[in-house]
C-alpha positions as CSV (number, residue, x, y, z in Angstrom):
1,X,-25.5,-9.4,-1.4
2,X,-23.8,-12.4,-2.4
3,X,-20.7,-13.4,-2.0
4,X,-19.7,-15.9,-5.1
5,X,-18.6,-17.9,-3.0
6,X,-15.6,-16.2,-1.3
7,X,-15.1,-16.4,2.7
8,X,-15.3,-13.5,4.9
9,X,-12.4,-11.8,6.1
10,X,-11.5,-10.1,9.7
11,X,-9.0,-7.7,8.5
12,X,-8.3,-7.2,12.2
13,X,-6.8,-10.9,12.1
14,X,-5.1,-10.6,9.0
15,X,-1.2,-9.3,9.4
16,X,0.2,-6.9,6.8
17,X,3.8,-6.7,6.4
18,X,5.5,-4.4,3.7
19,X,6.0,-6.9,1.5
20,X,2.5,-7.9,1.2
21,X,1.5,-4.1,0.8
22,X,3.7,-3.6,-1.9
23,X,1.6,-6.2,-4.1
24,X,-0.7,-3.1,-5.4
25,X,0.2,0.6,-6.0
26,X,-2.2,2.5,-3.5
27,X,-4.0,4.0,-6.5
28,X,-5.4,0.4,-7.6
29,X,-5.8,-0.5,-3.7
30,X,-8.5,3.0,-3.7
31,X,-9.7,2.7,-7.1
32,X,-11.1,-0.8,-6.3
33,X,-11.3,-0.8,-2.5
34,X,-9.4,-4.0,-2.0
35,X,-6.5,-5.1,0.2
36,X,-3.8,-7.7,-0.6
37,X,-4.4,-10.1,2.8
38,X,-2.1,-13.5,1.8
39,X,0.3,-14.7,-0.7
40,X,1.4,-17.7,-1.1
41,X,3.2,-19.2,-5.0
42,X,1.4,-17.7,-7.7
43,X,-1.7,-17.2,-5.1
44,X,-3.0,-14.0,-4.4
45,X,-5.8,-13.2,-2.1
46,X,-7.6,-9.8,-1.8
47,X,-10.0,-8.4,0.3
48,X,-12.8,-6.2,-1.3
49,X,-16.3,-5.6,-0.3
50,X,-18.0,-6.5,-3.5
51,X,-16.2,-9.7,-4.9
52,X,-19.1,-9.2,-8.0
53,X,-17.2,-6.6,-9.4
54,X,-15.5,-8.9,-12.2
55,X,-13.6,-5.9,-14.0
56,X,-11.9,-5.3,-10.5
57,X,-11.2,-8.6,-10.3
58,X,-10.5,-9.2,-13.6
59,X,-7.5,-6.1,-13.6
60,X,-6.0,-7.6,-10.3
61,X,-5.3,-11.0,-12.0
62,X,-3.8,-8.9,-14.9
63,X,-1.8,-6.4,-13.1
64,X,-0.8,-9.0,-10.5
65,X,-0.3,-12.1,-13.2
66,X,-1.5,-14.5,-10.7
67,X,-4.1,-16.6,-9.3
68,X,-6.6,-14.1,-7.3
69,X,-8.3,-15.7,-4.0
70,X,-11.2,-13.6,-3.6
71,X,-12.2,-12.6,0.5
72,X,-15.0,-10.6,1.2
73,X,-14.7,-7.8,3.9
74,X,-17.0,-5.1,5.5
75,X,-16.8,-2.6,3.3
76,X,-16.6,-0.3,6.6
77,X,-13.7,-2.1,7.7
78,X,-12.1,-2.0,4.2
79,X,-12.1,2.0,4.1
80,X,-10.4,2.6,7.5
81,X,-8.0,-0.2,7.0
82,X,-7.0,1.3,3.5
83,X,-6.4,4.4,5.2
84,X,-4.6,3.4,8.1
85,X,-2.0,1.4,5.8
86,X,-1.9,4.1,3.2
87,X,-2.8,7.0,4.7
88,X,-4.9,10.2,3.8
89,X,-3.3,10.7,0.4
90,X,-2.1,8.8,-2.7
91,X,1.8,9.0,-2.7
């Protein structure tokens, strides 16, 4: 698979404060499988394990209204991150 160009991501090495959670509502975080890992200004990047899906993409820089950094990470790695930070259920 490619990647269009976007590095990898450990998600292990990135740190995710509240702050940076609240960037997404957990239903777009499941419906897309992607994470907020930095911000920085108007930038925005987000982990998801297939940065080819350009209607993902494409709704983050929407709903966000910034400048999307695109990371690729294991899609494995993804899943049990997304549930660890937001748990079992959608709140």
């Amino acid at each position: 698979m490619s990647n269009f160009g976007a590095e990898h991501i450990d998600l292990s090495q990135v740190q995710f404060t509240p702050e940076l959670l609240r960037l997404l509502p957990v239903e777009m975080v499941r419906k897309y499988r992607v994470l907020p890992v930095y911000k920085a200004g108007v930038n925005i990047a987000i982990a998801m394990a297939d940065p080819s899906d350009l209607n993902a993409v494409d709704q983050l820089a929407h709903f966000l209204n910034s400048i999307i950094e695109l990371r690729v990470a294991d899609k494995d790695q993804l899943d049990t991150f997304i549930l660890r930070l937001y748990g079992s259920s959608a709140r």
